[in-house]
Structures are given as C-alpha cells and as structure tokens.
C-alpha positions as CSV (number, residue, x, y, z in Angstrom):
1,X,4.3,-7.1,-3.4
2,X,2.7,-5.0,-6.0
3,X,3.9,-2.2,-3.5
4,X,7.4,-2.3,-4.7
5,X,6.3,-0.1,-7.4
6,X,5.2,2.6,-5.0
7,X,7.8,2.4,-2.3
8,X,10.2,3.2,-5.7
9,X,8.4,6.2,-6.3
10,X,8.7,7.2,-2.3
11,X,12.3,6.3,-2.8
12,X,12.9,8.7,-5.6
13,X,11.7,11.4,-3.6
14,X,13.6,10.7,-1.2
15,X,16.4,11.0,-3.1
16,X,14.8,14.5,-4.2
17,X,14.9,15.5,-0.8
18,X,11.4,16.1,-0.3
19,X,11.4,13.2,2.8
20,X,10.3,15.8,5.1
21,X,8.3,18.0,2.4
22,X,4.7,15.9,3.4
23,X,2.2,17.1,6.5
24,X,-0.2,14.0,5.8
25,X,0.7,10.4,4.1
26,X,-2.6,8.4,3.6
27,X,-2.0,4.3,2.9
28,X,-3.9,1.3,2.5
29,X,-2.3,-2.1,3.3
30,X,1.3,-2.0,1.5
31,X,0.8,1.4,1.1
32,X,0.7,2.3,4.8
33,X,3.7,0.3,5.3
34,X,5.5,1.9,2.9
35,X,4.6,5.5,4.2
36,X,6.0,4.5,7.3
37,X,9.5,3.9,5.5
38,X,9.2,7.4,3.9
39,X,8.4,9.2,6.6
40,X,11.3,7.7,8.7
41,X,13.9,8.2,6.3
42,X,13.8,4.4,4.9
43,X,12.0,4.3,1.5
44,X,15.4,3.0,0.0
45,X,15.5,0.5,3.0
46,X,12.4,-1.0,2.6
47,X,11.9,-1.4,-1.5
48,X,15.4,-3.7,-0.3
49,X,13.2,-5.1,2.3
50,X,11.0,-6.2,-0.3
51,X,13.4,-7.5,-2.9
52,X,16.1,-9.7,-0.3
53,X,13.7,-10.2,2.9
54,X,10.1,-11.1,0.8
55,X,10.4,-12.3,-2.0
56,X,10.6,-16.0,-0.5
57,X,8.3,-19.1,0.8
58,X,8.1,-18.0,4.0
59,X,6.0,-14.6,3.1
60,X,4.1,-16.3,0.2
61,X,3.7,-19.8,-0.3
62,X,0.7,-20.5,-2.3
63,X,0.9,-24.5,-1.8
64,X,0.2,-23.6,2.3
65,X,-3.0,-25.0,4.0
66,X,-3.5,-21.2,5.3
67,X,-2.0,-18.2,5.5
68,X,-0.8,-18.4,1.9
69,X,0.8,-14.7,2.0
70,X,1.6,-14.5,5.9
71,X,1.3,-11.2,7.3
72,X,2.2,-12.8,10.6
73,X,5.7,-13.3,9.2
74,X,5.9,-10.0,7.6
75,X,4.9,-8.1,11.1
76,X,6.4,-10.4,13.5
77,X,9.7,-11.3,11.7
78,X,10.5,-8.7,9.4
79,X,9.4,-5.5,10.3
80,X,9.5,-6.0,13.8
81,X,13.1,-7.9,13.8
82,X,14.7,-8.4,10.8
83,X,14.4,-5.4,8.6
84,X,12.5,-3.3,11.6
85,X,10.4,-0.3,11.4
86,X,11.9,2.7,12.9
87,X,8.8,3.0,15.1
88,X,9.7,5.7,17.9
89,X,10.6,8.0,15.0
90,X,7.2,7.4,13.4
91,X,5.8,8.1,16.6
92,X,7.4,11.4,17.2
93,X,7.6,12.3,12.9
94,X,6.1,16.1,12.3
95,X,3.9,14.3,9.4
96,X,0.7,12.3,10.2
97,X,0.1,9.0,8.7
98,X,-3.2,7.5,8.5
99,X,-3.5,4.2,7.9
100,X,-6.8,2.7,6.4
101,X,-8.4,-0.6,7.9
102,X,-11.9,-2.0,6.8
103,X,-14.4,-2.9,9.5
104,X,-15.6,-6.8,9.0
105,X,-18.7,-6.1,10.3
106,X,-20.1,-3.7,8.0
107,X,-16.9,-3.0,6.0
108,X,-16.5,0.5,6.1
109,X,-13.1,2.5,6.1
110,X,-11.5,3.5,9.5
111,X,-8.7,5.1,10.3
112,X,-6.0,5.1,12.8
113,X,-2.6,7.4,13.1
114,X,1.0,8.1,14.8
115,X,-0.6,10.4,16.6
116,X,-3.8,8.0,17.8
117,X,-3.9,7.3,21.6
118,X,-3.9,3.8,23.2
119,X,-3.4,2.3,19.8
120,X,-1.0,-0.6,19.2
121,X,0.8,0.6,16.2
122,X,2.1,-3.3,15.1
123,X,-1.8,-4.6,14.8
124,X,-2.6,-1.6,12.7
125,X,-0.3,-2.3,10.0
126,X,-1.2,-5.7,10.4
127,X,-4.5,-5.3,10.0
128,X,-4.8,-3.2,7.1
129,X,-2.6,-5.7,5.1
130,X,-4.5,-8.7,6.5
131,X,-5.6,-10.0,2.6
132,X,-8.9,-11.9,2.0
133,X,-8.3,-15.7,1.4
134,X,-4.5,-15.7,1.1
135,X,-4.2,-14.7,5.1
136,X,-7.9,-14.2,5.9
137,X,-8.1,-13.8,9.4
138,X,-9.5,-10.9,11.2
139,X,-7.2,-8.3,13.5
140,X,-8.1,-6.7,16.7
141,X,-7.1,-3.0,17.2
142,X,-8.4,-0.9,20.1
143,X,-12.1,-2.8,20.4
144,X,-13.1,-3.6,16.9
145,X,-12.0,-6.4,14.3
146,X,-10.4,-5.0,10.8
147,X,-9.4,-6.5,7.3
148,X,-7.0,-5.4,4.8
149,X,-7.9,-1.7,4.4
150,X,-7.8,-1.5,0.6
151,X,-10.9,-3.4,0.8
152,X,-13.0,-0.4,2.1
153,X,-10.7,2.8,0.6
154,X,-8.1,1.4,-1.6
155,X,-6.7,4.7,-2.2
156,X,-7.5,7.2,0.5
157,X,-7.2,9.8,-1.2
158,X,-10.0,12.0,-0.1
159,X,-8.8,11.7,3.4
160,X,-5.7,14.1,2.5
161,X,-8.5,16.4,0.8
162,X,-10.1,16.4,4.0
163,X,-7.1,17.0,6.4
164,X,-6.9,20.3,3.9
165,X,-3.7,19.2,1.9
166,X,-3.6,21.5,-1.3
167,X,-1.0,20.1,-2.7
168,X,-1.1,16.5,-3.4
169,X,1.2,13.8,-4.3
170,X,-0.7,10.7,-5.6
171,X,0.8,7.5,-6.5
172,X,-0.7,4.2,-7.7
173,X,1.1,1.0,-8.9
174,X,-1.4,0.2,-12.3
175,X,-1.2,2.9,-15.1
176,X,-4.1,5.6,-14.7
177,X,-5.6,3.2,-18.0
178,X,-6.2,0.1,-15.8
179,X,-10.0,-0.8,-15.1
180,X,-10.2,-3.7,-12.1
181,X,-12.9,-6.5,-13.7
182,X,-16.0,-7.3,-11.3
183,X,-15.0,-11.0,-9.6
184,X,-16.7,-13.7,-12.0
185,X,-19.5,-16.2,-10.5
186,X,-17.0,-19.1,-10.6
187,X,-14.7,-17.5,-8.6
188,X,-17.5,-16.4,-6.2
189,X,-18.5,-19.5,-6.0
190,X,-14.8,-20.9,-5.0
191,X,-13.7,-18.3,-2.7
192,X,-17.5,-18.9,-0.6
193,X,-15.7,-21.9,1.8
194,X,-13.2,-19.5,2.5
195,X,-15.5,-16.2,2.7
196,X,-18.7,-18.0,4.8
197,X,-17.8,-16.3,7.9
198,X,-17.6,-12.7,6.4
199,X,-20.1,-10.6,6.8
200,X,-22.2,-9.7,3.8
201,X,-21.1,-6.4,3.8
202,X,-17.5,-7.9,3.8
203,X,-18.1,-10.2,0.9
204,X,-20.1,-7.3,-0.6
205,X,-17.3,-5.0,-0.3
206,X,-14.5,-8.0,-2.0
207,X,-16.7,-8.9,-4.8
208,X,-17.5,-5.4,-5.3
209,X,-14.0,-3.8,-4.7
210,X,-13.8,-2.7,-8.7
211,X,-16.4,-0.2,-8.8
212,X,-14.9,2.3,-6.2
213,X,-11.8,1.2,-7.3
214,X,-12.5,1.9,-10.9
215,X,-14.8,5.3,-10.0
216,X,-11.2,6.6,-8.3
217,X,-9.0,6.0,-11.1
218,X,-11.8,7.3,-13.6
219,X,-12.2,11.0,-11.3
220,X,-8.3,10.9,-10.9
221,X,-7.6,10.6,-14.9
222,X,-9.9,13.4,-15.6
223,X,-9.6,15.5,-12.0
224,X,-12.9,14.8,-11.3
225,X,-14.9,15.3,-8.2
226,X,-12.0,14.7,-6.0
227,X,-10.7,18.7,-5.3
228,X,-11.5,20.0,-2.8
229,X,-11.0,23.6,-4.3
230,X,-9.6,25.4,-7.3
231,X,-6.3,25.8,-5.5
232,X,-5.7,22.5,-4.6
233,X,-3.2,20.9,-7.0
234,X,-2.6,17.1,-7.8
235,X,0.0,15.4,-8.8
236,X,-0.2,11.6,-10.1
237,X,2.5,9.0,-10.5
238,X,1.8,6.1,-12.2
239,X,3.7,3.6,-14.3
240,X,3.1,4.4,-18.0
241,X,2.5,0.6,-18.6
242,X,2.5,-2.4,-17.3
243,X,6.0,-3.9,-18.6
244,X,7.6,-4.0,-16.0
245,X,4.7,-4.3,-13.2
246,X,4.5,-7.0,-10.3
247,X,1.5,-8.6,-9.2
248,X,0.7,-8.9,-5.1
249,X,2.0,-12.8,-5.1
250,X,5.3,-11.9,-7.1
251,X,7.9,-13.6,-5.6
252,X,11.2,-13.0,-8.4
253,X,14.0,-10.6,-7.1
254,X,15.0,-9.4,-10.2
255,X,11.0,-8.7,-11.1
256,X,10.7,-7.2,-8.1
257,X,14.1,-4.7,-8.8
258,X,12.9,-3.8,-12.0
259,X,9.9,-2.5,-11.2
260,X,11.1,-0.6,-8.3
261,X,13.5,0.8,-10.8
262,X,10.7,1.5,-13.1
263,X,9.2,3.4,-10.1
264,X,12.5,5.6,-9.4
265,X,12.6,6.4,-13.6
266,X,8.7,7.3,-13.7
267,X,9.2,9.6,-9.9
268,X,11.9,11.6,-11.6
269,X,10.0,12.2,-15.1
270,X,7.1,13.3,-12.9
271,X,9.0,16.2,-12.3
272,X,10.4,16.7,-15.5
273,X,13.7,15.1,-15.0
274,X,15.3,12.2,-15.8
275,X,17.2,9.8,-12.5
276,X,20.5,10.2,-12.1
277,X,22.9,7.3,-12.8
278,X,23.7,5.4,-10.2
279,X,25.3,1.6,-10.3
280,X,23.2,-0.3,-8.3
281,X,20.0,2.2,-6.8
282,X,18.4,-1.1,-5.4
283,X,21.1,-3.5,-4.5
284,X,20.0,-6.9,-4.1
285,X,22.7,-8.5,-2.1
286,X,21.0,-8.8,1.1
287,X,23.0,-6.5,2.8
C-alpha cells in the first residue's frame, strides 16, 4: 500500500505529459505494478485502484489464518477483473518494463519483461509482490520459484544504468533521510514457524534486507557509486517527510488519498513547479 505514494508521483507525470517520455521502467513488487499503469496510460487509474478497490478486508486482513495481505485477490480479482491491467497494450508499449523477482533458492534478483518470451505476465507480477509472512507462498514463472522481488533488489535501480538510460527518474516512498533497522532477535525468532521452509539464503536476504537497502539510499543521497558516467543525470522524488506516509498494511481511504496527493505536490516541485488546482485529483467515490 505504501505504493500509493509512488503511483502519485507517476500520476503527476502523467499529468506532465511525459507518459510516453521513458524507454525503460524498473519495479519491484508495488512498484512493477504501478509501472505498468504508467506505461499504459493508467497512473490516475490505479492510485484510485488503490484508494476504492484495496484499501479493504479482502486485500489485507491481518486477523486471517494465511494470506494476511492476499496477492491472490489482488491478481485474480482486481487487476485481472475488477480494475484490469491494460495488458495487450503493455505488451505492445515502445518502453520496457522490468519487473524484479527474488529467487527462493538462493535469493538473488531476476528479471522478466513485456518483451520476455513464453512468460506468463499475471505470475510475474504476482510473484514479485508475493510478501514474506503476510502471503508467503512461493510463485512459479517460466521453470523457477520467486518471492516478492524487493527482497533481492528493492530498488532496481542499477538495472536502468545498465540498459544505458542517462537520464533517470528515481522515485521512492520514504524520504532520502530514512535508514531501514536490521530485524531484532525476537522478531527472528517469531517469524522462524513461518520462515522454516525458506532457504537460508531467503531468510538471509529478509533479515538482512536493510543493508542493501540502506547502502542504496546512502549512494543515492550523495550520487554515489551508482552513475554509470559523468553524463548520466538523476533525478530523485521522494517525500520530504513522513507526514503524510502510508505504511504497506494501510488500509484508511482518506490516508491513502493524502499521500497520493502528497505524491502529486512533491512530482510537481521536483520540477520546480507547484500542481495545478484541481477539485478532486483522486476522487474516492468508487467510480
């Protein structure tokens, strides 16, 4: 849910007019998701998607036995049905998206596209937003078994670098300040019924998650390490603070309009501008 905040952003340049502007949109979990409403014309579309369609019991419902945020409602009911992906135009889009996923055997970051042959395109993005303990099952696509790809790159950033983008449009959802804290032994120790048949690369690569985490928004505050070359050029949005932030469990419409409001306010300073007014950018009626 916490990808509210970034689907805003997308949103806002949509409004810009730069849908079409991008040759290459990288995304982990939510944030694949929400690169395939940009790049199909729906930013707008989906941050609705999240506010009327998600934010309800049947997406997260921590009191379940399983499946406490269920991806198999969000694939197979929303995006597939209710509130559907425009997939043939993803499909046949000029830009590429690549969508992370973490391998659960030795949990490192592959990657699948639009343009990928003989790929089912609905497991992808349901693998790369398959959470650890709130859904925590494994998802087959092609011949392998993935996990939520922010697990293995959270922010695939680097993969842009290396398709040769110069000019590049980076957006997180915690202020470029925010350090992740390592997962304390207690909560180790509780999560281990639910994490005994991960691999231990897998549970290394949960418990561990801050430090590459933390590594990427520490080279991206100071431009560190991740150009490619002097010419390349970066630009990073990110919420200022955390005000009026969600957190990947919110479940509150009006939280969840506020920060993608947030989102379009912080896109449009980004370029030196401020949004202009509108009534209602995210209407919440559930039409």
């Amino acid at each position: 849910m916490r990808g509210v905040y970034s689907l805003g952003v997308l949103a806002a340049l949509e409004e810009m007019g730069f849908g079409s502007s991008f040759d290459h949109i990288a995304g982990a979990s939510a944030g694949a998701h929400n690169g395939t409403h940009f790049i199909t014309g729906q930013a707008r579309y989906g941050v609705e998607t999240y506010i009327d369609y998600l934010s309800n019991r049947h997406f997260i419902d921590l009191l379940r036995a399983n499946k406490q945020v269920d991806i198999d409602y969000l694939i197979d009911h929303v995006v597939r049905r209710t509130r559907p992906f425009n997939l043939p135009a993803l499909v046949e889009a000029s830009t590429v998206l690549h969508i992370a996923l973490t391998d659960v055997q030795d949990a490192t970051a592959h990657y699948v596209t639009n343009r990928t042959p003989g790929i089912d395109l609905w497991e992808a993005f349901r693998a790369t937003a398959a959470m650890p303990i709130l859904y925590n099952q494994f998802v087959r696509v092609g011949d392998r078994l993935y996990l939520d790809g922010s697990l293995s790159d959270c922010l695939p950033l680097q993969r842009v670098v290396d398709c040769g983008c110069r000019y590049i449009v980076v957006v997180l959802t915690k202020p470029l300040s925010f350090r992740s804290k390592r997962v304390s032994a207690p909560l180790r120790a509780l999560a281990w019924r639910a994490t005994r048949h991960y691999s231990q690369a897998l549970k290394q690569a949960l418990f561990d998650e801050n430090r590459n985490f933390n590594n990427t928004m520490s080279a991206l505050a100071g431009n560190n390490g991740l150009i490619a070359s002097e010419s390349t050029k970066m630009l990073v949005i990110a919420p200022n603070d955390g005000a009026n932030l969600v957190t990947c469990i919110t479940t509150d419409a009006k939280r969840l309009r506020q920060c993608a409001l947030q989102a379009r306010v912080d896109a449009w300073r980004a370029f030196g501008q401020s949004p202009p007014p509108k009534d209602n950018p995210f209407r919440t009626d559930g039409v």
